[in-house]
C-alpha positions, 0 to 999 in steps of 0.5 A: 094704038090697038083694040088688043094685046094678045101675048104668046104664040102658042095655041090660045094665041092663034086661037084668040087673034083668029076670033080678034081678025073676025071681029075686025079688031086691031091687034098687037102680037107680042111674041116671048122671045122670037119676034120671028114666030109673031110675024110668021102667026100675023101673016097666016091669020091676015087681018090687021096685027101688028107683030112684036115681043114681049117688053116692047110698049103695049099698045092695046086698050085691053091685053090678053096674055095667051100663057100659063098664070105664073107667066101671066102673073110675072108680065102683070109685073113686068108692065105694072105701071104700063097696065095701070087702067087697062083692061087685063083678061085673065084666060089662066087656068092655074092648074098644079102641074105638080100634081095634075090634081088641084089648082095652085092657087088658095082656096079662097082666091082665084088667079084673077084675084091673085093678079089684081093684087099685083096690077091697077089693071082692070082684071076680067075672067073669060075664055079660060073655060074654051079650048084653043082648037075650038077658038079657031072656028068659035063654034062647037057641034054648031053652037058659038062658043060661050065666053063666062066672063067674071069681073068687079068693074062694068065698063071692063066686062062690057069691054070684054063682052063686047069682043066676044060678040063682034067675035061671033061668040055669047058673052055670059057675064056670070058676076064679080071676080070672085066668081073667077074662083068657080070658073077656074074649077070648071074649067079644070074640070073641062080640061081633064076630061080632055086629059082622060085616057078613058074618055077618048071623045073628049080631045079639047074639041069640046066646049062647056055650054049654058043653055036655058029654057025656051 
């Protein structure tokens, strides 16, 4: 067994298991076809990852796909039975690709709450407001990265919350996963800022920060 499942490759991956290494957590790396590109990524970031591909057994108590929601959404079916009572973390961002201007999902739903209803997983939102660049270091301008955290069942945001701690991060649980609905707007919103042309400051360097009073 592991503490984590991190599935992908890509930049969230890298930027996900670099935080899980830091926080001394175990972690499964499952690659989408080449297990090549997960063994290569274990090697760089050192700490203790197990590399593997999609469709071996998940060994992790919480997993984390690092892809896209229509992907998230077809591994939530892939290992349904599998997840049944494991916590999932939805980092998703269901962005209409098609027309860069809205999400895909129904205005009254979210992708976590789409996901729950093809999982007994435990879904949570988090991270889907942090930039992978920003991951690597979990800092910005000097402040750990906030990780809004939404979700229906405690022991699963706890779970959540926890690694983002360990991982050097400031857990905000923000409240039920209904609430995944606005963190999904903010963080299109973060993301197009990025994608503006007339806003060259923002390059996915930034990251939304929460800051009360004294």
């Amino acid at each position: 067994m592991t503490d984590l499942t991190i599935i992908g490759t890509g930049n969230m991956a890298r930027g996900l298991a670099a935080r899980a290494v830091a926080a001394g957590r175990s972690v499964q790396l499952l690659a989408h076809e080449d297990r090549a590109k997960a063994e290569a990524l274990a090697t760089e970031l050192g700490g203790t990852i197990t590399p593997g591909v999609l469709g071996d057994q998940l060994t992790g108590a919480m997993v984390i796909p690092a892809v896209y929601f229509d992907a998230s959404r077809a591994i939530a079916e892939q290992y349904v039975d599998a997840l049944n009572g494991k916590v999932y973390v939805d980092i998703t961002n269901p962005v209409d690709f098609a027309t860069f201007d809205s999400l895909s999902v129904p205005a009254d739903s979210s992708a976590a709450e789409e996901l729950q209803k093809v999982t007994g997983a435990k879904v949570v939102k988090a991270f889907n407001t942090t930039f992978a660049a920003t991951l690597a270091n979990g800092t910005v301008a000097g402040h750990p990265l906030d990780v809004l955290i939404a979700g229906d069942d405690a022991d699963a945001i706890q779970a959540v919350a926890g690694f983002a701690s360990a991982a050097g991060l400031n857990p905000v649980i923000v409240g039920p996963q209904r609430r995944a609905r606005q963190l999904e707007h903010m963080g299109f919103l973060h993301i197009l800022l990025s994608a503006s042309d007339e806003l060259p400051a923002y390059q996915w360097n930034s990251a939304l920060k929460v800051i009360p009073a004294a």
